[in-house]
N, C-alpha and C positions, 0 to 999 in steps of 0.2 A: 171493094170498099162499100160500107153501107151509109144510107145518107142520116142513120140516126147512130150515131156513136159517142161512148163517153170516154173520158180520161179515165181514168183508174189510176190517179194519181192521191197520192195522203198531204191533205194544205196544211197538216197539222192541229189543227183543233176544229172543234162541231163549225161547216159554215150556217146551218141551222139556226145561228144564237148569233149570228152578224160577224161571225170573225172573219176581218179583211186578211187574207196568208199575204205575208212580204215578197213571194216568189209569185212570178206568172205560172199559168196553171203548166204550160209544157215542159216546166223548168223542176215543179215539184217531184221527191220521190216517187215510186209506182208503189201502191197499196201492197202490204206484203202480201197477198195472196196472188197479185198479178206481176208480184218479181217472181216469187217461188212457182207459178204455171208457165211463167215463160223460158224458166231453166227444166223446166221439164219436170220439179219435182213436187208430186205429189203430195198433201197434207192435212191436216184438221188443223185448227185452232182452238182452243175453249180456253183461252186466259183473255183473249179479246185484241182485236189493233182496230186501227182507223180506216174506216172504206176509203171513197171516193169523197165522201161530204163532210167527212172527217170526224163519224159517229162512231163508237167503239159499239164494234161485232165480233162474233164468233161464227167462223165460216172452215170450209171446207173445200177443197181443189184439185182437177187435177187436167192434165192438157194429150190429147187425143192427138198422137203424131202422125195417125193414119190422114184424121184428117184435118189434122194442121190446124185444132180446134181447141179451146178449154172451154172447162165446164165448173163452174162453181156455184156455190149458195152460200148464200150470208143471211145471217140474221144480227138484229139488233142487238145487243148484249141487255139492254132494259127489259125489251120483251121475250127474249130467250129467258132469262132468270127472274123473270115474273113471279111463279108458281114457285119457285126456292124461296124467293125473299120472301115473298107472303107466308109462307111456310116456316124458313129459319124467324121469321119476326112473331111470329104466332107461338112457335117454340121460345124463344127467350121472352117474349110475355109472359108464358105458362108458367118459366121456370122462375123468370124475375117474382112473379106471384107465390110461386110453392116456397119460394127461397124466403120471402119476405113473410109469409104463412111460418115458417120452421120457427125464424127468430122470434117473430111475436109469440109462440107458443112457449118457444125455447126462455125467454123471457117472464113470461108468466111464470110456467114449474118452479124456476130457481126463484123468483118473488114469492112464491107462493111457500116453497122450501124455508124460504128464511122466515116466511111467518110462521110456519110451522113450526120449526127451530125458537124462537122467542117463544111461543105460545108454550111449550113444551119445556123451556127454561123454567118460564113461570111458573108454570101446571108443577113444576117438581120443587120450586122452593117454597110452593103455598103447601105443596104435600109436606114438606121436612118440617116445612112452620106447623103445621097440623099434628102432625107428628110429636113433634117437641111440645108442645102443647099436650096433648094426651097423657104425655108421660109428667109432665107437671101434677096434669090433674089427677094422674092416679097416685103420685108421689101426695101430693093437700090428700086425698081421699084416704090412702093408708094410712096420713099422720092424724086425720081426725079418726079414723078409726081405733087407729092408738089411742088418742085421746079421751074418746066417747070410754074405752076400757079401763082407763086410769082413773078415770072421773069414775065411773061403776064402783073401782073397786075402791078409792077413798072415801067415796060415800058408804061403801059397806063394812072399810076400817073403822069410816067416824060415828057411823052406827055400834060398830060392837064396841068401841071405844064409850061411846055415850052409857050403853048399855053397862057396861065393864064400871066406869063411875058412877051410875046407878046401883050398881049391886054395890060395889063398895060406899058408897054414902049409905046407902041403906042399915049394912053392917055395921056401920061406925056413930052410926045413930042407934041404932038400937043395940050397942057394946053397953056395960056395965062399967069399963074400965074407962079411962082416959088415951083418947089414943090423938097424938101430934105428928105433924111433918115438916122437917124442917129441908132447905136445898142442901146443896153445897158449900153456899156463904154462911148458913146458919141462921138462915130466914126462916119464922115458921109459916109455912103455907098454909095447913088445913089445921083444926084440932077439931074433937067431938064434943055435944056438950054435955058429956060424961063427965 
């Protein structure tokens, strides 16, 4: 017997943080690492149980029958997965970040899409309007073309027409005869003053 010895019993929860265990200490289970060395069977841990003080560790064990000994190590499960956590947390930051990076981008395109889309609606019904418009103007443009040609060439009817009853007044003035014109109803229109 050594004069410094511990129980290796589990009170159930951290006594670290004040918890009073309902059981006296020789009455508590034995830590699963000193049930399982005292049946002889050797083991790891990494999912974690309760020491002695009732802190969750990951340990390892195993019991030397030569000489009538075990031999284990424990470590705290906080400080064992230190360098994980800080690690898995540094990872889901990065990725919480990349994640929330994608949808704000992902958000702008399609925002940006639909304005493009409207802009582009627009842009094509000012084009048809422009369009339609053109053809207006060339539709006015050929009819006063027309026009400008019709007006030419009645001006150049009412020319030889002018011309035309100049020659014949002329004629019909300087006739020796008598010459009258009468319509249809039997109106006389012109005579000479032969």
């Amino acid at each position: 017997r050594s004069t410094l010895s511990i129980s290796l019993r589990d009170p159930g929860d951290s006594l670290l943080y004040g918890y009073k265990p309902p059981l006296e200490r020789d009455k508590q289970p034995l830590t699963k690492m000193a049930r399982n060395a005292l049946q002889g069977m050797p083991g790891i841990d990494l999912e974690g149980y309760r020491d002695y003080r009732g802190v969750p560790v990951i340990g390892t064990w195993m019991w030397d029958e030569e000489l009538n000994f075990g031999i284990a190590a424990e470590l705290d499960v906080s400080e064992a997965f230190r360098s994980y956590t800080i690690i898995r947390n540094v990872v889901l930051f990065v990725l919480s970040l990349t994640v929330l990076f994608f949808v704000i981008i992902v958000s702008f395109i399609i925002r940006r899409n639909i304005n493009v889309s409207s802009a582009n609606k627009l842009l094509n019904h000012e084009i048809q309007e422009r369009e339609r418009a053109m053809k207006e103007l060339k539709s006015v443009s050929a009819s006063k073309d027309e026009l400008a040609h019709e007006m030419d060439e009645r001006r150049r009817i009412e020319a030889a027409l002018a011309e035309s009853e100049e020659k014949m007044r002329s004629i019909s003035e300087a006739a020796m005869d008598a010459i009258i014109m009468i319509d249809n109803e039997a109106k006389v229109i012109y005579w000479n003053p032969a």
